[in-house]
N, C-alpha and C positions, 0 to 999 in steps of 0.2 A: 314353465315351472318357476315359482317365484324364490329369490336368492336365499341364500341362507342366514339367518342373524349373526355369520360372522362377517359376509361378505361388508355391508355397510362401515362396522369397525375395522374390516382393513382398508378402505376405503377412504374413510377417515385418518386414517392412520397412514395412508399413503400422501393424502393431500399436505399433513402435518410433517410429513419429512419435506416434501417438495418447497412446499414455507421456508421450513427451516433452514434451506439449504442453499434457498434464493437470498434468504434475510443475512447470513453470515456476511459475507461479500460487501455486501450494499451498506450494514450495520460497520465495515468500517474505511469503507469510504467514503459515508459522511462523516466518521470522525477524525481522517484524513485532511476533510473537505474544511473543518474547522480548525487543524491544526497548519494549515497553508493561513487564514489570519492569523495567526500562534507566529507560524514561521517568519514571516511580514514583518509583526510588531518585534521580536526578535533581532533583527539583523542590526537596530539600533538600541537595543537595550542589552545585550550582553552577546560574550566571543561566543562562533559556532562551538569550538571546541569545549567550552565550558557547561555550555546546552545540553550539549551529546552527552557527555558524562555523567551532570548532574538526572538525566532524566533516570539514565539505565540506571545510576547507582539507586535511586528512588524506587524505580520499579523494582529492580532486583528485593532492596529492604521489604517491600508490598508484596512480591511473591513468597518471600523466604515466612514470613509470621504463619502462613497457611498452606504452604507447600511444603518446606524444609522435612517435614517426615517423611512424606510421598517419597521425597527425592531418597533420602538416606534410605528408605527400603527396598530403593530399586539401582542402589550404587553401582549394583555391578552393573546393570544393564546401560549405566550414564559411563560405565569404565571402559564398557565393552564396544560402544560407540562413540565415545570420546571428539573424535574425530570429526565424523560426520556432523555432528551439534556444534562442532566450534567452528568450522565453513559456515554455517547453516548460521553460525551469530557476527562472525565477520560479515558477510555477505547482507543480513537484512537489517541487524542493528545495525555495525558500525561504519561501515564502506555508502548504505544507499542513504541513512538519515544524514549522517555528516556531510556528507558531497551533497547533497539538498540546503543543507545549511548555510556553506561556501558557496554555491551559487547562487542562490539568493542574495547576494552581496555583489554582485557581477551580471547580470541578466537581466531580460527584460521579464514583465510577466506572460508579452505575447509572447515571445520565444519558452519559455519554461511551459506555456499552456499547449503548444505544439510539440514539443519534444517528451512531455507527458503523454499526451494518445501517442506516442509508438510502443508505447510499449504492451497492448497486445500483441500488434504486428511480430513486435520481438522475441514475444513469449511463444507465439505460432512456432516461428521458422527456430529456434532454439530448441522447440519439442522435436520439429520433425529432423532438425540436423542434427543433436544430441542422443537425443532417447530412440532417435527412430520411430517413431510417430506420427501415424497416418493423421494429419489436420486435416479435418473436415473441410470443405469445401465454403459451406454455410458458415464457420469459424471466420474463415478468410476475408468473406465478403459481408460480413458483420463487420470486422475490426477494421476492413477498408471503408464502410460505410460511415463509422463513427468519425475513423481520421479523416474526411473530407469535413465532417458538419464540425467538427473542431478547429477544422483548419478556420472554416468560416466564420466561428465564433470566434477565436481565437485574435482575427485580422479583421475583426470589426464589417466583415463582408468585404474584405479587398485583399484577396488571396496575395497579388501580386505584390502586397507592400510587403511581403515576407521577405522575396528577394534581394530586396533594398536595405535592407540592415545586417550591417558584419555580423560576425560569427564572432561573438565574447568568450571570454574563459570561461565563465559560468554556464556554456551552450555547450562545452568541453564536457564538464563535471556530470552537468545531465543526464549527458550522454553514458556515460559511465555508469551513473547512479542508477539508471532505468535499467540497462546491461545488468547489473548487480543484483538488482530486484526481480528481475525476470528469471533470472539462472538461481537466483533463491527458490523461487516458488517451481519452479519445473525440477530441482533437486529434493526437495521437500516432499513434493508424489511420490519421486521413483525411490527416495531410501525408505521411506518406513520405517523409520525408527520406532520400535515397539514402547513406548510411553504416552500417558494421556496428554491432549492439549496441552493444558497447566505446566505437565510438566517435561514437554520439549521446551514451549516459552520461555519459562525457568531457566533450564541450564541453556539456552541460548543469550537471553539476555546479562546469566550469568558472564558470558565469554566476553559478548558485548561491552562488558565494564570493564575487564582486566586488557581490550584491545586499546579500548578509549583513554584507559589511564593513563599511560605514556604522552601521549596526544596531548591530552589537559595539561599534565605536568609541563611540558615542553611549549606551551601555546602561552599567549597572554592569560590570566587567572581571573575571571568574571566575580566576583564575590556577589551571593546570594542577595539582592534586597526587596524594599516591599513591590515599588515598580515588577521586576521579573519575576519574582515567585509567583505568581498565579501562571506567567508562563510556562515556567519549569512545573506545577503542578498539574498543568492540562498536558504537559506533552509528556511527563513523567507517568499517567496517569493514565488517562482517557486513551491517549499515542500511543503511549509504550505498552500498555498490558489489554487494554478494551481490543484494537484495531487489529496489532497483531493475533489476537486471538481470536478470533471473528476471520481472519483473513486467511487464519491455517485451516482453518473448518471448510472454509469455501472452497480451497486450495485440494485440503481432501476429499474434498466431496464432489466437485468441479472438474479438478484437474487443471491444473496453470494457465493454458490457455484460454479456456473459458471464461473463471476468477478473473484474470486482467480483462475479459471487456469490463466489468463492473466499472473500471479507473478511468474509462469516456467519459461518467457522469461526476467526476470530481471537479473539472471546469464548470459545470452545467449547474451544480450545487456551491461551489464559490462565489458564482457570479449573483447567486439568488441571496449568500448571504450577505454579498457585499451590498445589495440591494436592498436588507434588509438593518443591516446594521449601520450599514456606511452611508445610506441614504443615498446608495445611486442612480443611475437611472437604466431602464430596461430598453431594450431597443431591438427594431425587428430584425436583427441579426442574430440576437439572443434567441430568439423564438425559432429562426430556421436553424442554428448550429445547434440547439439544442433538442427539437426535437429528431433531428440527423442523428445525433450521437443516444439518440434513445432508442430508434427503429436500428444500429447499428447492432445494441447492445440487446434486443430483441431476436432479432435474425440470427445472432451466434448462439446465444443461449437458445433457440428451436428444436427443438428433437423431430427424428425422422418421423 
């Protein structure tokens, strides 16, 4: 018996969420993956604390011209959750971007490229010890897959040289910041705060600025120039509103777990643009760590 003429359109229409819902993730961890040269270029052109401020207070201006209604007609519901949105802006604005900042100033980039792939691993065992959270099995040994082919990319193919270099302040910070970002996105599933995209980002980043204020004011004062502004505009901009928002959809859609394997391919996408832009050179370490951390990121996103 041949299908019916709706079967096809749901069809279609199943393939087009499955897209849509692989693209979030991946749409901003390449823009992640551009904002690590953002970060770079950064660490000598103006203070973290002044970065941090300047981006959110930007984005926030960006969200407010197009959102600011949305939000006023949904006050209560921003009054009535208050709470949960200002965790939810501490935790992914201001605690994981700023402690990225600082340590980039203290670290290496092999250590910051390793202690990045843990944090699906992180995001796993925070599901299952937090929320209670059966982690699939396939999850586990996707994100162990990626953090080996990372580890290898990472160490240039000499795992062992890992061992041999101390533990910096900024391998501290990492660690924290990855901790931060993980318990951001596995709280993000389980509250559900009843608001669109738009505008949870909104009044998170909102919080994000009045955390950071303090901060700035207390920190050395970077003054805006022509050198930085394209920085503060890609990470105010592209950073601050594109990524995060791309990253709460996958996060919805995914579930925490999952969403962090996408950030195995953020080394694997730096190194291609540093290859690209920076005129490096590629190397078969590159090829084996990174197709590792692609079959990594393959096998956890697998459905039964």
């Amino acid at each position: 018996m041949p299908d019916s003429p709706d079967v096809p359109v749901a069809r279609r229409a199943s393939v087009t969420d499955a897209m849509t819902t692989s693209l979030a993730p991946l749409c901003a961890v390449v823009i992640w993956a551009g904002n690590t040269i953002v970060t770079k270029a950064a660490s000598v052109a103006i203070q973290p604390a002044s970065i941090v401020f300047y981006r959110w207070l930007l984005a926030f201006a960006l969200l407010s011209l197009f959102n600011g209604k949305g939000i006023w007609r949904n006050r209560h519901v921003v009054a009535q959750h208050w709470s949960k949105l200002m965790v939810l802006g501490v935790l992914g604005m201001a605690v994981y971007q700023g402690l990225a900042y600082q340590a980039a100033l203290s670290t290496s980039a092999i250590n910051m490229g390793v202690l990045v792939s843990l944090a699906p691993l992180m995001s796993a065992l925070l599901s299952s010890a937090i929320a209670r959270e059966a982690v699939p099995v396939r999850t586990l040994v996707g994100a162990l897959l990626s953090l080996t082919g990372l580890v290898w990319l990472t160490s240039q193919g000499h795992p062992a040289s890992l061992f041999q270099q101390s533990l910096q302040r900024g391998d501290g910070l990492m660690l924290i910041a990855i901790f931060a970002n993980s318990l951001y996105g596995l709280l993000l599933k389980r509250w559900a705060v009843p608001l669109s995209t738009w505008q949870q980002l909104h009044v998170q980043v909102g919080f994000g600025v009045l955390v950071t204020l303090p901060i700035w004011l207390a920190s050395p004062i970077s003054p805006i120039t022509v050198n930085n502004a394209p920085l503060i505009l890609y990470a105010g901009v592209a950073a601050s509103i594109g990524a995060p928002f791309f990253w709460m959809k996958g996060v919805h859609s995914l579930g925490a777990p999952k969403a962090s394997l996408y950030l195995n391919l953020l080394p694997v996408l730096v190194a291609g643009v540093a290859c690209v832009v920076l005129g490096e050179q590629l190397h078969s370490y590159h090829a084996v760590g990174g197709a590792l951390a692609l079959m990594g990121v393959a096998v956890g996103l697998q459905k039964k």
